[in-house]
C-alpha positions as YAML, in Angstrom:
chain: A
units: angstrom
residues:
- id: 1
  name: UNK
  ca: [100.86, 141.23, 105.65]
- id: 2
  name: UNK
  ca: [101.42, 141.88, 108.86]
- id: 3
  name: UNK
  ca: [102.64, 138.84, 111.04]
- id: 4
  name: UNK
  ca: [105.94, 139.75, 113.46]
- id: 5
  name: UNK
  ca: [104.08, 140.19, 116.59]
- id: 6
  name: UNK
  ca: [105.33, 140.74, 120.02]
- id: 7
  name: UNK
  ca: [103.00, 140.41, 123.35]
- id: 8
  name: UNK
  ca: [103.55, 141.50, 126.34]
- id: 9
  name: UNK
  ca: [101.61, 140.95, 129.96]
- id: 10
  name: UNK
  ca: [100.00, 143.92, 130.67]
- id: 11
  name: UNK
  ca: [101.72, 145.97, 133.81]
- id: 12
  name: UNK
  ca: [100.05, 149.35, 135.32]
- id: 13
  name: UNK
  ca: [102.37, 151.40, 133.80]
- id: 14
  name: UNK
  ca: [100.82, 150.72, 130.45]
- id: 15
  name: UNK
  ca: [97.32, 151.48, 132.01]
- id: 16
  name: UNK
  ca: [97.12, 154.89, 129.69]
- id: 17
  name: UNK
  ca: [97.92, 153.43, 126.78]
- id: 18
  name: UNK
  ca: [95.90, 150.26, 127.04]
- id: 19
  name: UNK
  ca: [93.26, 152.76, 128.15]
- id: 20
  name: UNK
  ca: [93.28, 154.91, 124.88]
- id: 21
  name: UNK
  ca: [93.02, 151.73, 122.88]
- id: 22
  name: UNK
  ca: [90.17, 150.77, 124.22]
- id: 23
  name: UNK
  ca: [88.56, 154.47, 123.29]
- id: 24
  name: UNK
  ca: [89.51, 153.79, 119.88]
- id: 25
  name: UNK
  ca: [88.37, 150.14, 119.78]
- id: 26
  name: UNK
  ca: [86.08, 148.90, 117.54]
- id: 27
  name: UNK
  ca: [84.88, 145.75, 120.32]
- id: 28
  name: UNK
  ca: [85.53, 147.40, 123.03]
- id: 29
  name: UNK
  ca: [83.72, 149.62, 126.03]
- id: 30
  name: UNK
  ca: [84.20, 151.60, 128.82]
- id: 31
  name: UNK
  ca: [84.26, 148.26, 130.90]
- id: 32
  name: UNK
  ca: [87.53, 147.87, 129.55]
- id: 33
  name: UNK
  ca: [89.15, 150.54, 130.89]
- id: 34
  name: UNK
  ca: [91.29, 149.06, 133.73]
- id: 35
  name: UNK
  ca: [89.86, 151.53, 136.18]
- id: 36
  name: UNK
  ca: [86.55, 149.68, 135.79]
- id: 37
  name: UNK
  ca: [88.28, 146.71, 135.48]
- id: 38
  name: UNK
  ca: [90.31, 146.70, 138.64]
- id: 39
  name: UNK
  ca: [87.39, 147.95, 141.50]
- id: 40
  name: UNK
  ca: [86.91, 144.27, 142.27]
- id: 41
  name: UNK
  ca: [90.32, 142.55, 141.04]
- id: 42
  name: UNK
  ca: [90.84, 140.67, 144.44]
- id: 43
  name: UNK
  ca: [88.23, 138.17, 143.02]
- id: 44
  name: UNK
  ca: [90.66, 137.12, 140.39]
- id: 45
  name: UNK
  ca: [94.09, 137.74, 139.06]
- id: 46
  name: UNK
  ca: [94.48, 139.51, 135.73]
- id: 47
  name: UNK
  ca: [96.58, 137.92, 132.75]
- id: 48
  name: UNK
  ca: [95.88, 140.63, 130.30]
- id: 49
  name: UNK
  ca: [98.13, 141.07, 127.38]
- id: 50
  name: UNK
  ca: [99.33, 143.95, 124.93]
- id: 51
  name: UNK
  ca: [99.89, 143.07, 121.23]
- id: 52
  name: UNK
  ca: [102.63, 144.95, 119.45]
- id: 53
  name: UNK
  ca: [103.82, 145.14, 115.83]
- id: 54
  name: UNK
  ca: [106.39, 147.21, 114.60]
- id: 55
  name: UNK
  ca: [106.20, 149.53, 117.60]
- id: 56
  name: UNK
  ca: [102.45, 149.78, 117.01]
- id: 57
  name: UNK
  ca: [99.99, 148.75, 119.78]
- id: 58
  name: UNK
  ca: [97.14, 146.42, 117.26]
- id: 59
  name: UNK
  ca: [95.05, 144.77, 120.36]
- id: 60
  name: UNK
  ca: [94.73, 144.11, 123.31]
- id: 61
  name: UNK
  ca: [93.63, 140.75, 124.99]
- id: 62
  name: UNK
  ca: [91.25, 141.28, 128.25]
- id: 63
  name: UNK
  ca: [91.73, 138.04, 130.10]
- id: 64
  name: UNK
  ca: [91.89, 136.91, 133.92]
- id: 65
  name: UNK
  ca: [92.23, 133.65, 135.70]
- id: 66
  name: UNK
  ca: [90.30, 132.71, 138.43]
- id: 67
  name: UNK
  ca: [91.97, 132.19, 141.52]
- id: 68
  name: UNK
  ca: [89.43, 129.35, 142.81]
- id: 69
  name: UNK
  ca: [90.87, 127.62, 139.05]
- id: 70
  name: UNK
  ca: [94.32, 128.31, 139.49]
- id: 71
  name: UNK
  ca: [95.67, 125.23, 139.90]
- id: 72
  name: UNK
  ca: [94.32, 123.76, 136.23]
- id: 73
  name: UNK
  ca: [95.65, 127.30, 134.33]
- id: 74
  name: UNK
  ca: [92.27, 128.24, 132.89]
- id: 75
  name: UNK
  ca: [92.17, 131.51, 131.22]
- id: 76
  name: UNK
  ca: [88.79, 133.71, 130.98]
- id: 77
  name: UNK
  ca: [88.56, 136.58, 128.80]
- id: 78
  name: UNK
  ca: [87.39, 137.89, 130.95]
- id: 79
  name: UNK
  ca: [86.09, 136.37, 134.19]
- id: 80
  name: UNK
  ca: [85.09, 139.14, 135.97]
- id: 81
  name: UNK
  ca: [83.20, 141.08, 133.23]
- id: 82
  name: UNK
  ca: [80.83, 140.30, 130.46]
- id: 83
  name: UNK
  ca: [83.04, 140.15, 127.99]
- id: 84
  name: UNK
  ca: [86.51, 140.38, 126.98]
- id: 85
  name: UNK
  ca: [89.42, 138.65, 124.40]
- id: 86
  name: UNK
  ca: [90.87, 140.68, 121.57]
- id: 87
  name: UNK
  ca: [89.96, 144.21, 121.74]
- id: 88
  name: UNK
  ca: [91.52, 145.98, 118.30]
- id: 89
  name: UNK
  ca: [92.02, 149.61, 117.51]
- id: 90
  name: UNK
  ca: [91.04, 148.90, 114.29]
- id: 91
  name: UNK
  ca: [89.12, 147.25, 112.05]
- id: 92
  name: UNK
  ca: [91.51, 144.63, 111.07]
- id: 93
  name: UNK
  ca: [91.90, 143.12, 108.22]
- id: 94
  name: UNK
  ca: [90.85, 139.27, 108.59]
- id: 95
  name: UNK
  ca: [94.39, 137.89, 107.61]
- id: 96
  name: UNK
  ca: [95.90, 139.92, 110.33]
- id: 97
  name: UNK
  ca: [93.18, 139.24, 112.78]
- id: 98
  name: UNK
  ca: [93.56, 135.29, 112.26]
- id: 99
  name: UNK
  ca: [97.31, 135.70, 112.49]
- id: 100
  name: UNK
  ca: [97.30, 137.97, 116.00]
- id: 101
  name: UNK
  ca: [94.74, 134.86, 117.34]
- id: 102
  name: UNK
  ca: [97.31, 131.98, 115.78]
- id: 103
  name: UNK
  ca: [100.07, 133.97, 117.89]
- id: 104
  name: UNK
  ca: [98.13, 134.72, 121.30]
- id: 105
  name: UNK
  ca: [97.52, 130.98, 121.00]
- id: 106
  name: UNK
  ca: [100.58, 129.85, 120.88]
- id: 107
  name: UNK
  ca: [101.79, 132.25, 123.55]
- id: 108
  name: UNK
  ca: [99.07, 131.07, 125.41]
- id: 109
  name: UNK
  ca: [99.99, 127.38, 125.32]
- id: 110
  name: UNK
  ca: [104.09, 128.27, 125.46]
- id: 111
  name: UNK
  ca: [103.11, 130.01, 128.92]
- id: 112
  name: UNK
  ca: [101.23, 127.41, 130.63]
- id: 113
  name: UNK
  ca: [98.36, 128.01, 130.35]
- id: 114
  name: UNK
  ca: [96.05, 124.78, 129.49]
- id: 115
  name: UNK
  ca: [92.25, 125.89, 128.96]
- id: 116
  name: UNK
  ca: [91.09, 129.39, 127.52]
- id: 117
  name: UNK
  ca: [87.50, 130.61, 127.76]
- id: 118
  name: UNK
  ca: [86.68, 134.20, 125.34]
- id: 119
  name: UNK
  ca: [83.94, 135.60, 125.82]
- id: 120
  name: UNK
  ca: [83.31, 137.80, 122.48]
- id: 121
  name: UNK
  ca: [81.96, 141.24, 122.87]
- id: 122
  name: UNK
  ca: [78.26, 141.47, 122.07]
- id: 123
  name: UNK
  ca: [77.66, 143.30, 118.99]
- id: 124
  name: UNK
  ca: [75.55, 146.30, 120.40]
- id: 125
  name: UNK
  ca: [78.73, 147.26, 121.87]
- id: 126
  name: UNK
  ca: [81.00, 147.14, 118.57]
- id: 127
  name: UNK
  ca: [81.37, 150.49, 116.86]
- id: 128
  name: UNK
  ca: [82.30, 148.24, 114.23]
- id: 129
  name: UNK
  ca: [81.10, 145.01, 114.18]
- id: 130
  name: UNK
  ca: [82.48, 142.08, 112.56]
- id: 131
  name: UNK
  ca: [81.92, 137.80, 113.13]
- id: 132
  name: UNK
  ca: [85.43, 137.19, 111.87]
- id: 133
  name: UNK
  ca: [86.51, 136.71, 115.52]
- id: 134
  name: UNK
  ca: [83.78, 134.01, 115.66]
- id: 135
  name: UNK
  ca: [84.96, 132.36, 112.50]
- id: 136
  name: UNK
  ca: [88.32, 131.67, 113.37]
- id: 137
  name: UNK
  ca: [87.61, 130.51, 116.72]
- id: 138
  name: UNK
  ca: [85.17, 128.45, 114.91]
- id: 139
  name: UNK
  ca: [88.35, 127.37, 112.89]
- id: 140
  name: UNK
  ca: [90.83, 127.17, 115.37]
- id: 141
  name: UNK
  ca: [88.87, 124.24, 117.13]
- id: 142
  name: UNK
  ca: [87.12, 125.71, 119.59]
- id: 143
  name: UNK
  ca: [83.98, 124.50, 121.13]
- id: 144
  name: UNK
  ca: [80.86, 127.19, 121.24]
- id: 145
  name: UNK
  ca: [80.29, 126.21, 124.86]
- id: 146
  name: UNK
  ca: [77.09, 129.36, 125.44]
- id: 147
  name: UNK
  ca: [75.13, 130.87, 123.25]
- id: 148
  name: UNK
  ca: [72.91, 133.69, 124.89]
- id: 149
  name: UNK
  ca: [70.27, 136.19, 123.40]
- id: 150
  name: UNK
  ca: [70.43, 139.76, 124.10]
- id: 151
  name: UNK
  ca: [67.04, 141.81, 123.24]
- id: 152
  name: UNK
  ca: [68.20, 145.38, 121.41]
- id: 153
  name: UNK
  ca: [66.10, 148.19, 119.90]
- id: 154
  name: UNK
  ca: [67.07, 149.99, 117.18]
- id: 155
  name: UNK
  ca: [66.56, 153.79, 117.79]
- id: 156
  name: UNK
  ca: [67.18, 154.76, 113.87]
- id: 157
  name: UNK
  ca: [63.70, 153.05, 113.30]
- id: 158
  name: UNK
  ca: [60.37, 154.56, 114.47]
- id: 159
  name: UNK
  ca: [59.07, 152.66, 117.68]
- id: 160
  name: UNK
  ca: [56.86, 149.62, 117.75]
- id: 161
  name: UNK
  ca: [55.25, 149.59, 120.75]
- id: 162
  name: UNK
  ca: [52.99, 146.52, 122.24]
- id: 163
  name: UNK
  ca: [50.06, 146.74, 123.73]
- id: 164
  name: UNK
  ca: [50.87, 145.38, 127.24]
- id: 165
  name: UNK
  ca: [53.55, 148.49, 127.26]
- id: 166
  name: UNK
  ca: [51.08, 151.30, 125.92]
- id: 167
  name: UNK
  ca: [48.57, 150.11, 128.52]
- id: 168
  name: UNK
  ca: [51.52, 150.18, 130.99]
- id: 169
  name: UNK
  ca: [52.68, 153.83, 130.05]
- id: 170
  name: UNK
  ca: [48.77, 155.00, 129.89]
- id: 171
  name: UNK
  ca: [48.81, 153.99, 133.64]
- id: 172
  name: UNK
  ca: [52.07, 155.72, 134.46]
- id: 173
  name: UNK
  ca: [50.45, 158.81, 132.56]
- id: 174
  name: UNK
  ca: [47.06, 158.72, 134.75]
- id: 175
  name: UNK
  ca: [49.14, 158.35, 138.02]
- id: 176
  name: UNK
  ca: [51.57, 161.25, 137.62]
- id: 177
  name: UNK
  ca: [54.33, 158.91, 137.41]
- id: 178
  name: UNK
  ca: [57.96, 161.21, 137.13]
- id: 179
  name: UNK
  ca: [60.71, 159.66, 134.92]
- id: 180
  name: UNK
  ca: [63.79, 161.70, 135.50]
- id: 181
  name: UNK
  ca: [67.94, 161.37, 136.25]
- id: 182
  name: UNK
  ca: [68.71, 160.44, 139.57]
- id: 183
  name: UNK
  ca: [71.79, 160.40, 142.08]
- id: 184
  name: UNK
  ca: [69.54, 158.26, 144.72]
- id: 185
  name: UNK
  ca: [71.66, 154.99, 144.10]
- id: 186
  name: UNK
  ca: [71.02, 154.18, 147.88]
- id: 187
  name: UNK
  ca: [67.16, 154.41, 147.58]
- id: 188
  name: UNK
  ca: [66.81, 152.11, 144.29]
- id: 189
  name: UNK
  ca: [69.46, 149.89, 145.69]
- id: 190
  name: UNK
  ca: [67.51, 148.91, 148.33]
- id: 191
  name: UNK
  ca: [64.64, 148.30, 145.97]
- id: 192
  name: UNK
  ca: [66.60, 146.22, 143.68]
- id: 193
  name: UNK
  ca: [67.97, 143.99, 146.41]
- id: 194
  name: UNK
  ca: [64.30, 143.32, 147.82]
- id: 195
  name: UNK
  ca: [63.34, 142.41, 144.76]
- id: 196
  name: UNK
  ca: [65.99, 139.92, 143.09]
- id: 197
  name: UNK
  ca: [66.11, 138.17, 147.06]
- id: 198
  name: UNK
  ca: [61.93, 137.88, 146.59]
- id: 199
  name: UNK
  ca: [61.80, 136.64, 142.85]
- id: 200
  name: UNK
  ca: [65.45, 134.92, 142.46]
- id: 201
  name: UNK
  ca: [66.77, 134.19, 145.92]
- id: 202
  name: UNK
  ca: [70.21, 136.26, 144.14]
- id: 203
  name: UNK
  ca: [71.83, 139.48, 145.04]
- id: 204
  name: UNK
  ca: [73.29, 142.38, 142.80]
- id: 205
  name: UNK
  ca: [76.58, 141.52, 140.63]
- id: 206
  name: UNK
  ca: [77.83, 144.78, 141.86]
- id: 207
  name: UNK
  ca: [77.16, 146.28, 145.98]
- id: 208
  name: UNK
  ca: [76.10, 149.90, 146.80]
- id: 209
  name: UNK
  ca: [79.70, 150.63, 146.93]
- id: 210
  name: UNK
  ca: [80.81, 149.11, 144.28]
- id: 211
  name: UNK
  ca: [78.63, 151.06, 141.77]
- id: 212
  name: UNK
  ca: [78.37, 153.93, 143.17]
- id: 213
  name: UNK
  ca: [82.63, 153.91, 142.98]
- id: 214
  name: UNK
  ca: [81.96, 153.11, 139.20]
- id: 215
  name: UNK
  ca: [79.99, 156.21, 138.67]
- id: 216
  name: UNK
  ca: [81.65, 158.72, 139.84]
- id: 217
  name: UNK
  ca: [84.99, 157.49, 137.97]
- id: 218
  name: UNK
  ca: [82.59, 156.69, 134.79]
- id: 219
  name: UNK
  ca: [80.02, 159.82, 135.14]
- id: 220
  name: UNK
  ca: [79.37, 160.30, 131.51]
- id: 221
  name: UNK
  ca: [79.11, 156.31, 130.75]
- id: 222
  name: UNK
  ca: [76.51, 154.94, 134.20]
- id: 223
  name: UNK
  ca: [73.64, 157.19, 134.76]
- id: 224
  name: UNK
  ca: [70.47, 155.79, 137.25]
- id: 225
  name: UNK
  ca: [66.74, 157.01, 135.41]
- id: 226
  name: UNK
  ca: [64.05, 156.70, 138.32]
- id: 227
  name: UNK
  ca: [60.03, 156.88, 138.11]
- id: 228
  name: UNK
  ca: [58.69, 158.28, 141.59]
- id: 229
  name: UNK
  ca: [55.48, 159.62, 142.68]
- id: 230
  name: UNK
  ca: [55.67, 162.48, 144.48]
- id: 231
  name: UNK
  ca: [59.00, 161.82, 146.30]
- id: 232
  name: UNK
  ca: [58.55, 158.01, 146.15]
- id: 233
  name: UNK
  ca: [60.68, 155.75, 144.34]
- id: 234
  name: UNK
  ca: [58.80, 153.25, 142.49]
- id: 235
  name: UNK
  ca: [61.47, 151.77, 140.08]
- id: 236
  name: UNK
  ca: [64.71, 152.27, 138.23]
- id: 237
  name: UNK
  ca: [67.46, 151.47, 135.37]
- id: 238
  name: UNK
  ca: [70.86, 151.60, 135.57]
- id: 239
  name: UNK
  ca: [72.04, 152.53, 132.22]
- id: 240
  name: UNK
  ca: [75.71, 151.80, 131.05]
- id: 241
  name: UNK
  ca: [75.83, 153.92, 127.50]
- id: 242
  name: UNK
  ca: [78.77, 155.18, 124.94]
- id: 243
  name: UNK
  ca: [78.19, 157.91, 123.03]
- id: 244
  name: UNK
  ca: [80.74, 157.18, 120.23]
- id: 245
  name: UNK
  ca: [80.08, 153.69, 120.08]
- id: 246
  name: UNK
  ca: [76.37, 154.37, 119.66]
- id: 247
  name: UNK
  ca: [74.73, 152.27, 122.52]
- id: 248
  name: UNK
  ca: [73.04, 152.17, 125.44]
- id: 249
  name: UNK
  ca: [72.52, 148.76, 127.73]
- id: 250
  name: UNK
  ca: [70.19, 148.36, 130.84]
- id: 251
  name: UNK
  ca: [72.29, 146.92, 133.47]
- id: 252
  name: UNK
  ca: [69.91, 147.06, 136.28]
- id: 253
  name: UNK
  ca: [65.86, 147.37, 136.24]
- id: 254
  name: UNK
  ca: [63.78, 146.86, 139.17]
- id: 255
  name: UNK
  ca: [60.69, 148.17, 140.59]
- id: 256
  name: UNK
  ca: [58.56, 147.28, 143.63]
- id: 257
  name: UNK
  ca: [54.90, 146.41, 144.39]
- id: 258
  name: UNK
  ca: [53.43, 150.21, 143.65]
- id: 259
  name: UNK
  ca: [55.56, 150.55, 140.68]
- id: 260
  name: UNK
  ca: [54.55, 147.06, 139.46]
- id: 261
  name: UNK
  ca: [50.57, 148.51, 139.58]
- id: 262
  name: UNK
  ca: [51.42, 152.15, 137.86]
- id: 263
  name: UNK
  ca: [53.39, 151.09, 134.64]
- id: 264
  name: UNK
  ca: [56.90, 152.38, 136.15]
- id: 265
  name: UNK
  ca: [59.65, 150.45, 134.55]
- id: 266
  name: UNK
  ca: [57.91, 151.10, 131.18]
- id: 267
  name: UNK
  ca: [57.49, 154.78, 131.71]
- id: 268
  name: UNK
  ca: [61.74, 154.90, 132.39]
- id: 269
  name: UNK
  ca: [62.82, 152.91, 129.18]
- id: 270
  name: UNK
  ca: [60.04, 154.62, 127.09]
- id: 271
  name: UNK
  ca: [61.66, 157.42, 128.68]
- id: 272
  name: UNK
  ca: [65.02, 156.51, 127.97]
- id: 273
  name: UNK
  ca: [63.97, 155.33, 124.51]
- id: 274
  name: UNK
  ca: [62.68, 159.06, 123.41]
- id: 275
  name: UNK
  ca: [65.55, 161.09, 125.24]
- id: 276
  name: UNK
  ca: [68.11, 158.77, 123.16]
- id: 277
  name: UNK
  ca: [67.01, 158.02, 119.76]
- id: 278
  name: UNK
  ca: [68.61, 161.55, 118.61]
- id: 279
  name: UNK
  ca: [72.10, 160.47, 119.62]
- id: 280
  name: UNK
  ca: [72.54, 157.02, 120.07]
- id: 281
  name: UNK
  ca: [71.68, 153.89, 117.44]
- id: 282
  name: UNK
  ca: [70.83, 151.23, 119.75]
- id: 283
  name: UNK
  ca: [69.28, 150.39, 123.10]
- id: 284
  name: UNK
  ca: [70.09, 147.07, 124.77]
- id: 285
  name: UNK
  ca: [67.93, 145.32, 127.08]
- id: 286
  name: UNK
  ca: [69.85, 142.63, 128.15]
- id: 287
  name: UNK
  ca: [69.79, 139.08, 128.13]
- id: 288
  name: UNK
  ca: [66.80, 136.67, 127.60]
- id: 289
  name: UNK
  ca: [68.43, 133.19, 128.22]
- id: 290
  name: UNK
  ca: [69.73, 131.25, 131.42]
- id: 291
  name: UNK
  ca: [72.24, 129.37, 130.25]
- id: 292
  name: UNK
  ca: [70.88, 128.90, 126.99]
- id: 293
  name: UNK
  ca: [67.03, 128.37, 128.29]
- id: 294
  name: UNK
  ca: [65.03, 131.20, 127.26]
- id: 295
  name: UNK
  ca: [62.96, 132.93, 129.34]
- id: 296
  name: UNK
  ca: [59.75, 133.59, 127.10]
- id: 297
  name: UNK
  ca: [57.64, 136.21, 129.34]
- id: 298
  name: UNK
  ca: [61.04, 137.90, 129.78]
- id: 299
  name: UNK
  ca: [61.56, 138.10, 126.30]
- id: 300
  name: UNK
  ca: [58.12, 139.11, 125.13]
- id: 301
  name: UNK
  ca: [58.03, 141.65, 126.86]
- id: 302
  name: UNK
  ca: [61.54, 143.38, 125.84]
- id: 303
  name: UNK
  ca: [59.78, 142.57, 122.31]
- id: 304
  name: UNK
  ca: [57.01, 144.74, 123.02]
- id: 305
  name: UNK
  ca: [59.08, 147.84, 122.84]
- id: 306
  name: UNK
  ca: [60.15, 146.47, 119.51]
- id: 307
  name: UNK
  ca: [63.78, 145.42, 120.16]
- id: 308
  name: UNK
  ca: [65.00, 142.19, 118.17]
- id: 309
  name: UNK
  ca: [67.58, 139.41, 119.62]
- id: 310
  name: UNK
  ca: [71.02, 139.15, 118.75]
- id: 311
  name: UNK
  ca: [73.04, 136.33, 120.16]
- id: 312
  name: UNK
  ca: [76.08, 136.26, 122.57]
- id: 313
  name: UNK
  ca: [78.32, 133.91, 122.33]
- id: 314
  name: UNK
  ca: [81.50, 132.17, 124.69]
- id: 315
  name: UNK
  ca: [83.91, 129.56, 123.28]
- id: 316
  name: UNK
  ca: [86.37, 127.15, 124.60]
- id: 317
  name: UNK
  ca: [89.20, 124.96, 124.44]
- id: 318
  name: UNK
  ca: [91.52, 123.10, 125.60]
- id: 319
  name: UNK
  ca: [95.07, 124.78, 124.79]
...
């Protein structure tokens, strides 16, 4: 059994290899790659760390802390993303797995640091997915602190559609409503802004800039899907998606006040749901919960185009 390990902080010169990891990961997306990872890394400061063994790279742990909490050392994998903490390029045997965590740990703890959050990585976006992470953090005395549910369809299965949705997409139908690819970022920006000021007094995780920086380094993993009438835009999803792991997520849906009345945000995922099921597995529609609190219409209605929940969970602890 594997147990000499050696970890080192992670530096940008090790950006490719850390990089291909992450491509072969089994719990690990493109949000991982430190070119996503670094288009807003003024907000915190990254403690990221490489796990060696024999001259083999085994993991990597994503992990920042942030810089309003410096002064009590608490670590976040991650705190500027939705998830982070041991990423592996393979699927680990548990023994090994338990001993890389005992060793981070201890590392951890040796270095100063006094509280770690993980975040673990949702299992729509595991290639491979295992709960032995959650099991030894389970062991290892941490606290579950947030459990969240995330609504996913599966796209092997044939679709089971609800009512409210087909009479949705039978109004899209009668109103010429047009799903297609977009590169209008600017146009549903400005619709998604209106509407999350109007209905949650919030704005965007990510600015104009900021995504639209994100796709064009991540092309083939952030696509926008509009509905429009004519030359109108009525609604849209930002879809973050991974071939070779086999998903894709809805990051951002909005619509406005005409797309509300014609059925548009159904017509795009049915959309999206039709155009994928022939090369991806699974469809997330993001999460349900606020803070634990579920949000029932929300959720409904992500049931209606048959997708199940699968929980999300952070733990914590005091090193």
């Amino acid at each position: 059994m594997l147990t000499d390990f050696q970890i080192k902080r992670y530096a940008p010169s090790d950006a490719h290899i850390w990089d291909e990891l992450i491509e072969q990961s089994v719990n690990g997306g493109f949000i991982l790659k430190r070119s996503f990872m670094e288009y807003h890394q003024e907000r915190f400061d990254d403690f990221s760390f490489l796990l060696w063994s024999n001259n083999k790279l085994l993991a990597v742990f994503a992990a920042a802390m942030p810089r309003q909490r410096a002064h009590d050392r608490l670590l976040i994998a991650h705190s500027g993303l939705t998830y982070g903490g041991l990423i592996t390029a393979h699927n680990l045997k548990y023994s090994v797995l338990e001993a890389l965590y005992t060793t981070l740990f201890n590392f951890l703890k040796e270095n100063g640091f006094t509280q770690l959050k993980i975040k673990l990585t949702p299992r729509v976006f595991c290639k491979y997915y295992s709960d032995n992470s959650s099991f030894i953090l389970n062991k290892s005395s941490f606290e579950l602190e947030r459990r969240e549910l995330n609504s996913v369809v599966d796209l092997t299965q044939d679709f089971k559609i609800g009512s409210r949705q087909q009479n949705n997409l039978r109004k899209a139908r009668k109103n010429n409503v047009r799903v297609e690819i977009s590169e209008r970022l600017d146009a549903f920006w400005q619709i998604l802004i209106d509407n999350l000021r109007q209905v949650h007094g919030v704005k965007p995780v990510h600015t104009l800039a900021e995504i639209t920086y994100l796709r064009e380094n991540h092309p083939e993993n952030i696509e926008l899907y509009i509905a429009q009438i004519e030359n109108r835009i009525l609604a849209g999803v930002v879809v973050f998606k991974e071939l070779q792991k086999g998903y894709l997520h809805s990051q951002y849906v909005s619509t406005n006040t005409e797309g509300r009345q014609v059925g548009a945000v159904d017509a795009i995922l049915y959309h999206i749901m039709q155009q994928a099921q022939d090369k991806y597995q699974r469809f997330s529609l993001g999460i349900s919960t606020v803070e634990g609190e579920v949000n029932y219409g929300l959720l409904s209605y992500k049931e209606g185009f048959g997708a199940r929940a699968e929980v999300v969970e952070t733990y914590a602890k005091v090193l």
